[in-house]
Residue frames as qw, qx, qy, qz and C-alpha x, y, z in Angstrom:
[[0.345, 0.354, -0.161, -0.854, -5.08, 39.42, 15.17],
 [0.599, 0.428, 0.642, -0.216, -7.77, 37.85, 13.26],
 [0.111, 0.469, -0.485, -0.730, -6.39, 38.23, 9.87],
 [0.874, 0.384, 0.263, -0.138, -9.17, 36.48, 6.73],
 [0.666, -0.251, 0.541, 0.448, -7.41, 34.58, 4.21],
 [0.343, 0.932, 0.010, 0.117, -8.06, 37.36, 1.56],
 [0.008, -0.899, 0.411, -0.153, -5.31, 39.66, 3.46],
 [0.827, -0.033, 0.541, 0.151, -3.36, 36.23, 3.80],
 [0.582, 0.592, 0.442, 0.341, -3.57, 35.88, -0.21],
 [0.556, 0.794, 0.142, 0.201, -3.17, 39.32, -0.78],
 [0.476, -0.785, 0.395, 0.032, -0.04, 40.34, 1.59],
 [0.657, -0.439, 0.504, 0.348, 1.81, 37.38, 0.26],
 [0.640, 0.407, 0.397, 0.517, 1.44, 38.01, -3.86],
 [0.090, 0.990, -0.042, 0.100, 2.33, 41.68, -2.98],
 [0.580, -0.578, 0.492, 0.297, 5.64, 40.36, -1.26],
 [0.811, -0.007, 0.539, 0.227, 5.82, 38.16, -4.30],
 [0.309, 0.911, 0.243, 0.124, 5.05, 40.88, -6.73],
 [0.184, -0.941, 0.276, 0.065, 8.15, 43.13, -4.79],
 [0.788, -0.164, 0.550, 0.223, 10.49, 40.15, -5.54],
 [0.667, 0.402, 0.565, 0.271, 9.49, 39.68, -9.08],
 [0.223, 0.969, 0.058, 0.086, 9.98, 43.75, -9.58],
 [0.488, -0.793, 0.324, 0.169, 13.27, 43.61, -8.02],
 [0.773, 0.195, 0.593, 0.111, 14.09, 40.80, -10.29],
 [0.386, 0.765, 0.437, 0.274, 13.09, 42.94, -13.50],
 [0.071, 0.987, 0.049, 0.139, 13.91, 46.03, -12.54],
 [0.382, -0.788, 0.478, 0.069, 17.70, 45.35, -10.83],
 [0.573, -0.427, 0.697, 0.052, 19.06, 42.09, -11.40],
 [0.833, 0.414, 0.368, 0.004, 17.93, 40.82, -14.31],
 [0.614, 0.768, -0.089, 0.162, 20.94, 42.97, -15.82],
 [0.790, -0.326, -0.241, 0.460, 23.87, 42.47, -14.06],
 [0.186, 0.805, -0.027, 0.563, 25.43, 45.61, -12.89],
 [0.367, 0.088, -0.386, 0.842, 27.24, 47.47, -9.60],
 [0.258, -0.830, -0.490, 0.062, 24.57, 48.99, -7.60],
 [0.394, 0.337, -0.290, 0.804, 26.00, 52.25, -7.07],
 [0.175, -0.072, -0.764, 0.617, 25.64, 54.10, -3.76],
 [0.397, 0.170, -0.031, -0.901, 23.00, 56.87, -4.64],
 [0.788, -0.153, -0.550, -0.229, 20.77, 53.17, -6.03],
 [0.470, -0.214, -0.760, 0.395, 21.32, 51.41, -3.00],
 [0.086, -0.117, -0.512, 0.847, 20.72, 54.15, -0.55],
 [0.452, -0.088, -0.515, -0.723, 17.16, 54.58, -2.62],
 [0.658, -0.069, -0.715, -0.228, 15.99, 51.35, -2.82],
 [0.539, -0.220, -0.723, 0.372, 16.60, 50.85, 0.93],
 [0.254, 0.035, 0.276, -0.927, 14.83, 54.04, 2.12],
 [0.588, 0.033, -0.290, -0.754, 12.14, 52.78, 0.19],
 [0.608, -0.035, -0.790, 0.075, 11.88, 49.24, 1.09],
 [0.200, 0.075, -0.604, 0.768, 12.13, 50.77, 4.72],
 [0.336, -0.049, -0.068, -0.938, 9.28, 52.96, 4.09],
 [0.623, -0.134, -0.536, -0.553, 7.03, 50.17, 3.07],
 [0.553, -0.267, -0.706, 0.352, 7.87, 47.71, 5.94],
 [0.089, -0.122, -0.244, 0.958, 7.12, 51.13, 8.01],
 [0.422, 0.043, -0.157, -0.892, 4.06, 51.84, 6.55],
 [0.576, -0.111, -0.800, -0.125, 2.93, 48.08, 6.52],
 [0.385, -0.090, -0.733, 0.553, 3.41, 48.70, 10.14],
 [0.348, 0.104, 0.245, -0.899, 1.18, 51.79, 10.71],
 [0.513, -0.062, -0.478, -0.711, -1.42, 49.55, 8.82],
 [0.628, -0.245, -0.735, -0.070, -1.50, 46.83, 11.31],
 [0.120, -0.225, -0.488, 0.835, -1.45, 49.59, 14.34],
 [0.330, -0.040, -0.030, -0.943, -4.22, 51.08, 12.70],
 [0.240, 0.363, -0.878, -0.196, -6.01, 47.81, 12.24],
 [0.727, 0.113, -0.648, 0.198, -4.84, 45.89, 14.61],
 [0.617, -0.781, -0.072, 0.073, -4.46, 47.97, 17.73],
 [0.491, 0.755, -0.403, 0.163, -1.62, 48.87, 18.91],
 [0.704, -0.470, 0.532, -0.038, -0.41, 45.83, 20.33],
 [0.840, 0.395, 0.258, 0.268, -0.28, 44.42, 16.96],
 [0.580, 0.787, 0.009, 0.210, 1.68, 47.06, 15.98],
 [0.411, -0.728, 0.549, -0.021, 4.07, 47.15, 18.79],
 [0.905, -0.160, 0.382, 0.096, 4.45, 43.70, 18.05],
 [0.579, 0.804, 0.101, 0.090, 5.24, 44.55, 14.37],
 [0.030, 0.959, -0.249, 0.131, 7.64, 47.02, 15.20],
 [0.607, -0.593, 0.455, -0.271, 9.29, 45.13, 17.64],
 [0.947, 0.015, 0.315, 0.063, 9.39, 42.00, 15.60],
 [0.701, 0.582, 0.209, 0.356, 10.80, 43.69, 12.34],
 [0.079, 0.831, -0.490, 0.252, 13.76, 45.90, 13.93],
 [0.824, -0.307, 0.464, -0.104, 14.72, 42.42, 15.74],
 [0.858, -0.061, 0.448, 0.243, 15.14, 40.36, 13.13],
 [0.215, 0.975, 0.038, -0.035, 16.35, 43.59, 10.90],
 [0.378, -0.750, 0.509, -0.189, 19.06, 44.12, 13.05],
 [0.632, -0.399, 0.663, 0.031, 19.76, 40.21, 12.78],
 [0.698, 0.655, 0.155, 0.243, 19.65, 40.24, 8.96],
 [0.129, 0.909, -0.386, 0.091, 22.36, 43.04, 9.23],
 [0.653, -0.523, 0.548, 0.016, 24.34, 40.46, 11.51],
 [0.866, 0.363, 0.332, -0.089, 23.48, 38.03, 8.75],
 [0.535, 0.844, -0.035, -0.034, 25.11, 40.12, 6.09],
 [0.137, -0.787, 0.584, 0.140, 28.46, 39.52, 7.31],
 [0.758, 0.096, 0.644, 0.026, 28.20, 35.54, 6.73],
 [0.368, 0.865, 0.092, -0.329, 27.26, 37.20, 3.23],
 [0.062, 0.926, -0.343, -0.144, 30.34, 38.72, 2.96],
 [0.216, -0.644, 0.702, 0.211, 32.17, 35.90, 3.62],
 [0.715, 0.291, 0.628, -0.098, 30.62, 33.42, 1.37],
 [0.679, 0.652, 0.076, 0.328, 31.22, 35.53, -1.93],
 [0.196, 0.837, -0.510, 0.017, 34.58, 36.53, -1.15],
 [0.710, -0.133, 0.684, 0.097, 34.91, 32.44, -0.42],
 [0.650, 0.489, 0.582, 0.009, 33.40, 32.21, -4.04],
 [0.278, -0.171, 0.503, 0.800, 35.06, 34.94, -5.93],
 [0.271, 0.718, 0.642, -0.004, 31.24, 36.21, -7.02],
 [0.334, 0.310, 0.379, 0.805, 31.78, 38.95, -9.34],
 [0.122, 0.327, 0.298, -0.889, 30.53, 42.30, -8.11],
 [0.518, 0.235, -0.172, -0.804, 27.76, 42.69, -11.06],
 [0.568, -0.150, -0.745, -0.315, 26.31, 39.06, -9.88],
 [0.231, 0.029, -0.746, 0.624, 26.42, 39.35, -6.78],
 [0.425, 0.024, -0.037, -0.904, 22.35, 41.01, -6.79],
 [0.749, 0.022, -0.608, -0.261, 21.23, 37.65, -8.26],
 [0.410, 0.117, -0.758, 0.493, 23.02, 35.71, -5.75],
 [0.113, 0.065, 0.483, -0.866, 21.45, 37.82, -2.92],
 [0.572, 0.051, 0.009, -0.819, 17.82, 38.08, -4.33],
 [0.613, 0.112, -0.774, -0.109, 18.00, 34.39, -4.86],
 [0.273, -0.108, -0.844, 0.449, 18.86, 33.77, -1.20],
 [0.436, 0.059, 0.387, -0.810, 16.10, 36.35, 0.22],
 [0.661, 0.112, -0.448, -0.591, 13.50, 34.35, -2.02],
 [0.693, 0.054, -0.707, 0.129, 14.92, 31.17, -0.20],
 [0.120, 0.025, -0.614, 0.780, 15.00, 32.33, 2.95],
 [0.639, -0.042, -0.018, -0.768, 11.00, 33.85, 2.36],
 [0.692, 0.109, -0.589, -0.404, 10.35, 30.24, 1.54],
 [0.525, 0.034, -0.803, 0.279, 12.16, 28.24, 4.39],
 [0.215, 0.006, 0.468, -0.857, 10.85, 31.22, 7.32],
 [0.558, -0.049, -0.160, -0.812, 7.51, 30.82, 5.67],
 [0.750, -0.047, -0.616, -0.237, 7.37, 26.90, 7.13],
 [0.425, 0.043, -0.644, 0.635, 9.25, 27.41, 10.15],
 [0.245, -0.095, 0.357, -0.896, 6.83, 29.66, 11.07],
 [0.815, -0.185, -0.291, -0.467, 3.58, 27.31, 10.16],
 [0.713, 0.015, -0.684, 0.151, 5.64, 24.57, 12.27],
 [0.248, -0.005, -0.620, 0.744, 6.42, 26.73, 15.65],
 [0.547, -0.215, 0.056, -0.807, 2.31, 27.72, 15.63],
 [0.742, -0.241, -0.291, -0.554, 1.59, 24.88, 15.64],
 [0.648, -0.050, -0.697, 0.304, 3.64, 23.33, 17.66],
 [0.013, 0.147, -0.420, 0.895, 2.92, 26.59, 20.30],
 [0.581, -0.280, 0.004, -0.765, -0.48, 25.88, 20.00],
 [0.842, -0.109, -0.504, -0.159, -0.23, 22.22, 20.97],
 [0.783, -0.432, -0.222, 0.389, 2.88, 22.62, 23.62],
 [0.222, -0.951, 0.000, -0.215, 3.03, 25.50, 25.50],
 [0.750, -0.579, 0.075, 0.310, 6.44, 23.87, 27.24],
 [0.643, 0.633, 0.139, 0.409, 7.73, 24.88, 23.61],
 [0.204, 0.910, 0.009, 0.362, 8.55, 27.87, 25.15],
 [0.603, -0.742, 0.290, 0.045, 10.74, 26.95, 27.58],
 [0.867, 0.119, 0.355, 0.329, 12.74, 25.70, 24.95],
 [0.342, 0.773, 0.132, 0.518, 13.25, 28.51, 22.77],
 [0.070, -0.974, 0.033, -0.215, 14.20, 30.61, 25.55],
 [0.643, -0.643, 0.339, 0.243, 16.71, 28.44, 26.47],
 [0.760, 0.220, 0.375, 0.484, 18.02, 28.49, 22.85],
 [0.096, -0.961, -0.200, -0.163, 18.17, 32.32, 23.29],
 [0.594, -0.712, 0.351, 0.132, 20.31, 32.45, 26.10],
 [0.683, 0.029, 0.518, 0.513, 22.80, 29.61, 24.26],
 [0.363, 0.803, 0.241, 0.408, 22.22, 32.38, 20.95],
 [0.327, -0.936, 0.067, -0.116, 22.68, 35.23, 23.39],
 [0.671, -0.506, 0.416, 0.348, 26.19, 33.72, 24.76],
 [0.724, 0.263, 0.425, 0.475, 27.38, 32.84, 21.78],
 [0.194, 0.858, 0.180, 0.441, 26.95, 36.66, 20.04],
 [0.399, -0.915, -0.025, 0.048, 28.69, 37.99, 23.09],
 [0.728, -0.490, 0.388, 0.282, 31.77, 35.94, 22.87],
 [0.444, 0.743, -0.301, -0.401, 32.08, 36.96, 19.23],
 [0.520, -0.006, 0.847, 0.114, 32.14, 33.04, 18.34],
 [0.805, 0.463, 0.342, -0.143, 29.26, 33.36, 15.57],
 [0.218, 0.827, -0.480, -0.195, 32.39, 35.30, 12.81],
 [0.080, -0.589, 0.802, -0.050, 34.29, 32.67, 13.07],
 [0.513, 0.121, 0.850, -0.023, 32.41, 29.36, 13.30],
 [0.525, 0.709, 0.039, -0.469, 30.68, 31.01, 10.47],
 [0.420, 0.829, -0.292, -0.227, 33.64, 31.10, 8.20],
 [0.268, -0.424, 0.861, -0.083, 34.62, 27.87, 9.76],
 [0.581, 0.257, 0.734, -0.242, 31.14, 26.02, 8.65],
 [0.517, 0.731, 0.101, -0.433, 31.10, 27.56, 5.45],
 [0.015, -0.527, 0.838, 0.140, 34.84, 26.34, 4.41],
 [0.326, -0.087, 0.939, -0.065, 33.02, 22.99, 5.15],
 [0.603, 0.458, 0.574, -0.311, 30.17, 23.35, 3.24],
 [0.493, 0.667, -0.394, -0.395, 31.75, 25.08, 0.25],
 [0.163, -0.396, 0.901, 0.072, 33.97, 21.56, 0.21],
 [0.493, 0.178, 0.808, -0.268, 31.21, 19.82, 0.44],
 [0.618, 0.617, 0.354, -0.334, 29.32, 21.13, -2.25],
 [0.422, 0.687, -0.494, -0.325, 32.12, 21.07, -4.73],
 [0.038, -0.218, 0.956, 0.191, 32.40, 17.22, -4.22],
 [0.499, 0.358, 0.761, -0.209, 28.72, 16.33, -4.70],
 [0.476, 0.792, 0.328, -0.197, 28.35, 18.87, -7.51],
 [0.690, -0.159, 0.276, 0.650, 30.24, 18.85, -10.31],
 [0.122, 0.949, 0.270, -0.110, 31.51, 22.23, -11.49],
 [0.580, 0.702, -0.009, 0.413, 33.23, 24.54, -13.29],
 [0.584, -0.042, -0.151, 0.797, 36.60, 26.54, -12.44],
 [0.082, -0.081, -0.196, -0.974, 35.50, 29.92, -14.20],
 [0.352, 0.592, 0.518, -0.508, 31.99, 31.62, -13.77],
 [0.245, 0.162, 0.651, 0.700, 30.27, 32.01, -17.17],
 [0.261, -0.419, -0.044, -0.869, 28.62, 35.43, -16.64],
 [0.238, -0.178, 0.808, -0.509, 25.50, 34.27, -14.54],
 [0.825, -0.003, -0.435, -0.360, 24.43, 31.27, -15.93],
 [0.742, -0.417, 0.413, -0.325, 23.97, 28.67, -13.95],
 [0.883, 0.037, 0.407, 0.229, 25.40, 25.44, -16.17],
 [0.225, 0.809, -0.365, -0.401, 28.18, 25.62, -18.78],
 [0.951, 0.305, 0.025, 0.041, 30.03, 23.68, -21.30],
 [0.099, -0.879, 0.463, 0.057, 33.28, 22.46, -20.93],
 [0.050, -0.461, 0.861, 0.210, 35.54, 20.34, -23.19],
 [0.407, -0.168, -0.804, -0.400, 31.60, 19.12, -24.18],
 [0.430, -0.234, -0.735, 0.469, 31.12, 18.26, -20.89],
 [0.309, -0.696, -0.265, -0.592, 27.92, 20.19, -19.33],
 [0.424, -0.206, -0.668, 0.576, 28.89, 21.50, -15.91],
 [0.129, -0.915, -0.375, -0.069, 27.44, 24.00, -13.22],
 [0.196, 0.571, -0.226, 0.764, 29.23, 27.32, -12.56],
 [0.340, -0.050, -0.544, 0.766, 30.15, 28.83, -9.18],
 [0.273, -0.295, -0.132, -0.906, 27.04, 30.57, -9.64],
 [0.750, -0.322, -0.419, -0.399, 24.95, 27.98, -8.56],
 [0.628, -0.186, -0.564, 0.503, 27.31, 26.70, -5.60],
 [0.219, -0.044, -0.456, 0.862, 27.56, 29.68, -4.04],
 [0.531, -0.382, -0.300, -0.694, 23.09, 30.57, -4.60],
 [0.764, -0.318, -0.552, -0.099, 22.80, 27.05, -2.66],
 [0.562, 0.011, -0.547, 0.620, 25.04, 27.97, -0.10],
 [0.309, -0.334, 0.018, -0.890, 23.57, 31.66, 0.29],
 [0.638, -0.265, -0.243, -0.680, 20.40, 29.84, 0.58],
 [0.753, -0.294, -0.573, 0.134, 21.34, 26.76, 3.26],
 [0.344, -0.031, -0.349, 0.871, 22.76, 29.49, 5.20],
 [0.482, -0.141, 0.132, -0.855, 19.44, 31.81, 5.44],
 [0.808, -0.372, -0.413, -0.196, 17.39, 28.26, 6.20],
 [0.712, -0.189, -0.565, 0.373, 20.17, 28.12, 9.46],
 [0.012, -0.232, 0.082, -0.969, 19.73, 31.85, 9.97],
 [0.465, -0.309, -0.631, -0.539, 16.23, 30.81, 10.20],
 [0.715, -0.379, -0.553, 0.198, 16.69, 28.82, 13.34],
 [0.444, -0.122, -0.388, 0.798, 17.51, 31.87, 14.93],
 [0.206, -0.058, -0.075, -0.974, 15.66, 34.46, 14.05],
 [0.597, -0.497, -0.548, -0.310, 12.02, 32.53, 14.80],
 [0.403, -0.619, -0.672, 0.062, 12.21, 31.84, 17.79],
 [0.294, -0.239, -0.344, 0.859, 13.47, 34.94, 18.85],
 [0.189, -0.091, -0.252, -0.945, 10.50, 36.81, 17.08],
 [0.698, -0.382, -0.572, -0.199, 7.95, 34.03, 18.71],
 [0.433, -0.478, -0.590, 0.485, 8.86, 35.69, 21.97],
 [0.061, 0.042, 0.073, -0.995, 7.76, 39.02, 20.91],
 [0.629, 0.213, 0.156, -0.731, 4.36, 37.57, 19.38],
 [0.466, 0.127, 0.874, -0.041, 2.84, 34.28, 18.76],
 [0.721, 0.529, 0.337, -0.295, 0.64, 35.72, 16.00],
 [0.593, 0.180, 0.551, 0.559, 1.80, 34.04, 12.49],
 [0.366, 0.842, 0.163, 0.360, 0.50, 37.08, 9.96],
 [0.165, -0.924, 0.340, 0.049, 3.20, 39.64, 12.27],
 [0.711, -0.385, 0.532, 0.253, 5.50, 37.03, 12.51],
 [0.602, 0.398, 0.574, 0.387, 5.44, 36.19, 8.79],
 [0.282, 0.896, 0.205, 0.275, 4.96, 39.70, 7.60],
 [0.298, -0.895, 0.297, 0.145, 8.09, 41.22, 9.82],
 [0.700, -0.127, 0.610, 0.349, 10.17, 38.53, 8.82],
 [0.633, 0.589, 0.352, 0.357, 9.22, 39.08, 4.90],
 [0.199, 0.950, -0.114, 0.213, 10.02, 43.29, 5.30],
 [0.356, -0.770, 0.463, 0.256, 13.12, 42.98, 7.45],
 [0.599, 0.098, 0.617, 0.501, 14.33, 40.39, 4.17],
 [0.468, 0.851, 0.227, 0.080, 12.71, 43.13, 1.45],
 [0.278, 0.900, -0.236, 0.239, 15.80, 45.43, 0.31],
 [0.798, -0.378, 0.385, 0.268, 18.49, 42.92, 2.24],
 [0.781, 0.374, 0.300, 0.401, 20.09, 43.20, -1.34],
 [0.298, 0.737, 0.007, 0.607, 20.09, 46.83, -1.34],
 [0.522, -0.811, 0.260, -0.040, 21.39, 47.25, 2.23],
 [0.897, -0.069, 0.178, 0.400, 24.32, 44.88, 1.24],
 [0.603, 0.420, 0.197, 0.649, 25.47, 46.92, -0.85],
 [0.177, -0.898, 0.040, -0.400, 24.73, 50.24, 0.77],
 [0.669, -0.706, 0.080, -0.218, 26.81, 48.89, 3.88],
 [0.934, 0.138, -0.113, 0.311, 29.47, 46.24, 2.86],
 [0.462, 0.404, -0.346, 0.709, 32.23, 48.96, 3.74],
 [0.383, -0.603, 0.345, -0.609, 30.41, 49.96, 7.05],
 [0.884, -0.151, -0.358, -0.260, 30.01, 46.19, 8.22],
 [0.742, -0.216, -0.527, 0.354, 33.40, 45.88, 9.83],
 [0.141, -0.437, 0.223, -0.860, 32.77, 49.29, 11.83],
 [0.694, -0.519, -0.112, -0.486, 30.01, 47.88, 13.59],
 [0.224, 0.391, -0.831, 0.327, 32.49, 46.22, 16.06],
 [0.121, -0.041, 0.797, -0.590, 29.92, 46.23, 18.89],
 [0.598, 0.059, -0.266, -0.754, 26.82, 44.63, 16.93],
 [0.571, 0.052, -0.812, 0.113, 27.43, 41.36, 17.61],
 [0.211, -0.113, -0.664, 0.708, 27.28, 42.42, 21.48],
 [0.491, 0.313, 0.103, -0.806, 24.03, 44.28, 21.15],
 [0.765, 0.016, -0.406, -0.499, 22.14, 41.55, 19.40],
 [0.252, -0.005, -0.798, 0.548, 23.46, 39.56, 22.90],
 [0.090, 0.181, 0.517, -0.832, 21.67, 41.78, 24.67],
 [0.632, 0.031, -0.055, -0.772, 18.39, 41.89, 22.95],
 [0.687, -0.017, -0.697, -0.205, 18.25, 38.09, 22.23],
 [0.415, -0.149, -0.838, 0.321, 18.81, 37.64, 26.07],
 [0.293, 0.006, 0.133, -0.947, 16.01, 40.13, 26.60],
 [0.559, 0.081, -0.505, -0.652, 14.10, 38.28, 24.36],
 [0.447, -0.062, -0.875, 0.174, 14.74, 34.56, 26.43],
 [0.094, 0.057, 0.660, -0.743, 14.16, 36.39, 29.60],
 [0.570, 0.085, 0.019, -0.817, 10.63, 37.45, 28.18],
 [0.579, 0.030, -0.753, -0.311, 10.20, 34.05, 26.45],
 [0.493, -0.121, -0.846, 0.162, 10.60, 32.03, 29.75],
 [0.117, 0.068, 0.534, -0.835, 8.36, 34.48, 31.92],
 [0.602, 0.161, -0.296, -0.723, 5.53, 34.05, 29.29],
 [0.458, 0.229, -0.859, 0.006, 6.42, 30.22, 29.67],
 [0.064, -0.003, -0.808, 0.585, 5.70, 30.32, 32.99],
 [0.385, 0.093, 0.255, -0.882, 2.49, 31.82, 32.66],
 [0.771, 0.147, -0.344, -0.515, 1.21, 29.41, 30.40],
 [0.010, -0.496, 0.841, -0.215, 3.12, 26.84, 32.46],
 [0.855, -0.088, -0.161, -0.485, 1.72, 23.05, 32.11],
 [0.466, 0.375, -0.795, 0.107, 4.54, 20.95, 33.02],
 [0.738, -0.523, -0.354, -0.235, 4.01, 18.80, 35.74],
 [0.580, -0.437, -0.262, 0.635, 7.26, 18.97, 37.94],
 [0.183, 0.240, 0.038, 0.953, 7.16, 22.98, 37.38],
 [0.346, -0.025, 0.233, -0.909, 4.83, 24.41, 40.44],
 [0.518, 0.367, 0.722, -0.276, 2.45, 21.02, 40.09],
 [0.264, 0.474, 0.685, 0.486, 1.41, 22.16, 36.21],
 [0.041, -0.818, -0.506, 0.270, 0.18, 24.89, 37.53],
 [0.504, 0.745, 0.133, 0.416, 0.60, 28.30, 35.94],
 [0.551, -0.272, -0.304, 0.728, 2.80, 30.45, 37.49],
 [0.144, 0.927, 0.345, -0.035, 0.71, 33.95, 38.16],
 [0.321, -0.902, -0.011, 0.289, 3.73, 36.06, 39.58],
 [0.564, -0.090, 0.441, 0.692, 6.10, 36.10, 36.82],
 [0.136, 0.696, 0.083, -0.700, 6.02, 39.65, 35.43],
 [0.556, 0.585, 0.574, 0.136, 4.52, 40.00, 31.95],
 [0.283, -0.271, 0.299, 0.870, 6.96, 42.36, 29.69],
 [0.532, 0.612, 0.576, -0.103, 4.65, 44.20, 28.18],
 [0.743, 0.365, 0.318, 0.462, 5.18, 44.80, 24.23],
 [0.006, -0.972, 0.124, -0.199, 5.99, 49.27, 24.78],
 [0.508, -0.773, 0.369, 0.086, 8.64, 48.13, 26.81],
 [0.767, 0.128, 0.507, 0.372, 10.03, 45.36, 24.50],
 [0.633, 0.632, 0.355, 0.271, 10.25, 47.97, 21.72],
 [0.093, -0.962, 0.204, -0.159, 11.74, 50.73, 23.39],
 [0.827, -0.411, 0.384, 0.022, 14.08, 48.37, 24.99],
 [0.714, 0.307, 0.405, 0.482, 15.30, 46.51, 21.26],
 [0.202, 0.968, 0.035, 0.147, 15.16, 50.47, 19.79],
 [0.520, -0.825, 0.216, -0.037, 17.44, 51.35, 22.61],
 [0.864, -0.184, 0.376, 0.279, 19.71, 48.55, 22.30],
 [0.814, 0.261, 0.391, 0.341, 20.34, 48.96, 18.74],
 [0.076, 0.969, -0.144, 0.184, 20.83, 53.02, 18.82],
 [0.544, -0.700, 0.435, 0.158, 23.40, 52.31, 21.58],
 [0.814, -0.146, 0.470, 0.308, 25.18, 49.55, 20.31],
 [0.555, 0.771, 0.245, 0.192, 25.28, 51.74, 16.47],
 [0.007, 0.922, -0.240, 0.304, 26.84, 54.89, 17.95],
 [0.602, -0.714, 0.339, 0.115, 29.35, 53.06, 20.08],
 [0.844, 0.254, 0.374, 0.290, 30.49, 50.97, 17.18],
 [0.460, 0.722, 0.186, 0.483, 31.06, 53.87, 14.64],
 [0.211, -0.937, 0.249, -0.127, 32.45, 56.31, 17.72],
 [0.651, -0.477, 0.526, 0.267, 35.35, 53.37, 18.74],
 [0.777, 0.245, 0.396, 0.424, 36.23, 52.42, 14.96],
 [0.411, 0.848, 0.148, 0.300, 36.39, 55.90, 14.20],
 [0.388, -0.841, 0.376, -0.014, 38.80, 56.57, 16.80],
 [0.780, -0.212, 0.556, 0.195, 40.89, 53.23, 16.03],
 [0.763, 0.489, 0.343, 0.246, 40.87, 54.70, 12.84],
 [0.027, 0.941, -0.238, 0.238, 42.82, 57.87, 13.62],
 [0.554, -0.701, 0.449, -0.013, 45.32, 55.93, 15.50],
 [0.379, 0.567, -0.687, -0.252, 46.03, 53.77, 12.41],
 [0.333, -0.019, 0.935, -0.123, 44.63, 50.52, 13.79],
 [0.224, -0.217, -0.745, -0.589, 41.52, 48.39, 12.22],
 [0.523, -0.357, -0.194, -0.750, 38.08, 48.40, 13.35],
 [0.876, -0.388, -0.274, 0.081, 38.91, 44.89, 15.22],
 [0.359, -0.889, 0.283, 0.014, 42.05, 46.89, 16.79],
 [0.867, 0.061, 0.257, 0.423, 44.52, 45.15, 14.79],
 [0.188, -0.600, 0.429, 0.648, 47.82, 47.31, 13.59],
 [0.797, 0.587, 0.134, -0.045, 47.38, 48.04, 10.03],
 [0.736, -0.220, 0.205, 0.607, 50.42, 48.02, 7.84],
 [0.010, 0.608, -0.218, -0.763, 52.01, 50.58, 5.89],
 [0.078, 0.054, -0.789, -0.608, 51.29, 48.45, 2.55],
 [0.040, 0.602, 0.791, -0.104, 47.79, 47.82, 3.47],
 [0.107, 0.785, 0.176, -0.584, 47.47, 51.74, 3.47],
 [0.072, 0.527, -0.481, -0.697, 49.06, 52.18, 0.41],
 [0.152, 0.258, 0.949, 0.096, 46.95, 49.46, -0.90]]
């Protein structure tokens, strides 16, 4: 799309604007979202990123807006993944339910910020080297494997152990959280609170989220205003989906396995597109490669839709069964004290 740098300008101080209301209107008082707020806020949020979308099908055409679509239930869907990391980061941190908003709107803000370079860096670097893409799709696949073998849970909650460590020896800090301020006094002595350790963390963790979610949205579409604008709505109302979800999260058993399958959708497409634009020199002489079939973007959307319907209802049909039989959602025997818990 041919987007002027008006709708540029104004697209991103409306994002910035939704932030700064969210801010004001939620977080700035600390509180419990309850469910009937959450479930709101995230219809609405939905809506807009929905409606954003019919604007750039009307537009745009509707290739742009396939793309759209296509981009922003993608990396949706891998924000939801996201949310478990989340999960385990403030129950690493002990984050008080009525800070825990802050925390979150903090990282989306960071996360707008870090996507919002990653994505000026992989245009240009697509527009300069086209082999680019033969890269990405093979970091897909390696993405793709990884989500299958239900590795990311774990190494997660393995890298994060290491980074909380880390960041409590470079930064010195307090035991106790002092509401949610960020520095406190103690015994004179001006330290930060757990508040701040566990923002930074949030927020180095959506910049490594990052590295995933690009390229896999830079093989639905190369333009930067979809790319950038799917990316910003599937992050709007991340706060209020946390909370709307945090007790469905370990139902979804078979989400992990269904963002497999689309990311290695995604490669496949990546490295047929590759081909077409193909310049390498030991790859067919430089030459392009005509006969590599071109996914075209209806099929990509129906396709990711698909995926993620499937993979929803299988989740919530097997945990709900494992839950009648008295096991957990990962098929672990519960105990009798856990129930009575």
């Amino acid at each position: 799309m041919d987007v002027h740098l008006s709708v540029w300008l104004i697209t991103i101080a409306g994002i910035l604007a939704l932030l700064v209301f969210d801010f004001f209107s939620h977080v700035r008082t600390p509180h419990v979202p309850h469910i009937r707020e959450s479930a709101f806020w995230s219809v609405v949020y939905i809506a807009l990123a929905v409606a954003f979308g019919v604007g750039v099908w009307v537009f745009g055409g509707h290739q742009a807006g396939g793309e759209y679509f296509a981009g922003w239930l993608t990396e949706k869907a891998l924000s939801v993944d996201n949310l478990f990391v989340f999960l385990i980061i403030m129950t690493s941190f002990a984050v008080p339910k009525e800070f825990q908003q802050k925390v979150l709107l903090v990282g989306v803000a960071i996360a707008l910020a870090a996507r919002g370079v990653f994505i000026a860096l992989g245009v240009t670097i697509i527009d300069n080297f086209s082999w680019v893409f033969y890269l990405f799709g093979a970091l897909l696949f390696w993405l793709a494997w990884s989500q299958a073998r239900g590795g990311n849970e774990h190494d997660a909650e393995e890298g994060d152990s290491r980074l909380i460590r880390l960041l409590r020896r470079m930064i010195p800090t307090s035991k106790e959280y002092d509401g949610d301020r960020l520095t406190t006094r103690v015994d004179g002595k001006r330290l930060f609170t757990p508040m701040l350790l566990v923002m930074v963390a949030i927020g180095l963790t959506d910049v490594l989220f990052a590295l995933d979610s690009i390229p896999a949205i830079f093989g639905l579409t190369q333009d930067a205003f979809i790319v950038f604008t799917a990316n910003a709505f599937s992050l709007l109302g991340l706060r209020q989906l946390y909370f709307l979800i945090a007790g469905l999260l370990e139902r979804l058993i078979y989400l992990g396995q269904g963002l497999a399958v689309i990311l290695g959708f995604i490669g496949v497409k990546l490295v047929f597109h590759a081909m077409h634009v193909n310049e390498l020199p030991f790859v067919n002489g430089g030459e392009h490669i005509e006969w590599a079939p071109e996914i075209p973007i209806w099929f990509s959307l129906g396709f990711i839709m698909a995926t993620i319907a499937v993979a929803t209802v299988a989740s919530l049909v097997v945990s709900n069964r494992r839950q009648k039989r008295g096991l957990t959602p990962t098929g672990s025997q519960r105990t009798v004290e856990a129930d009575a818990d």
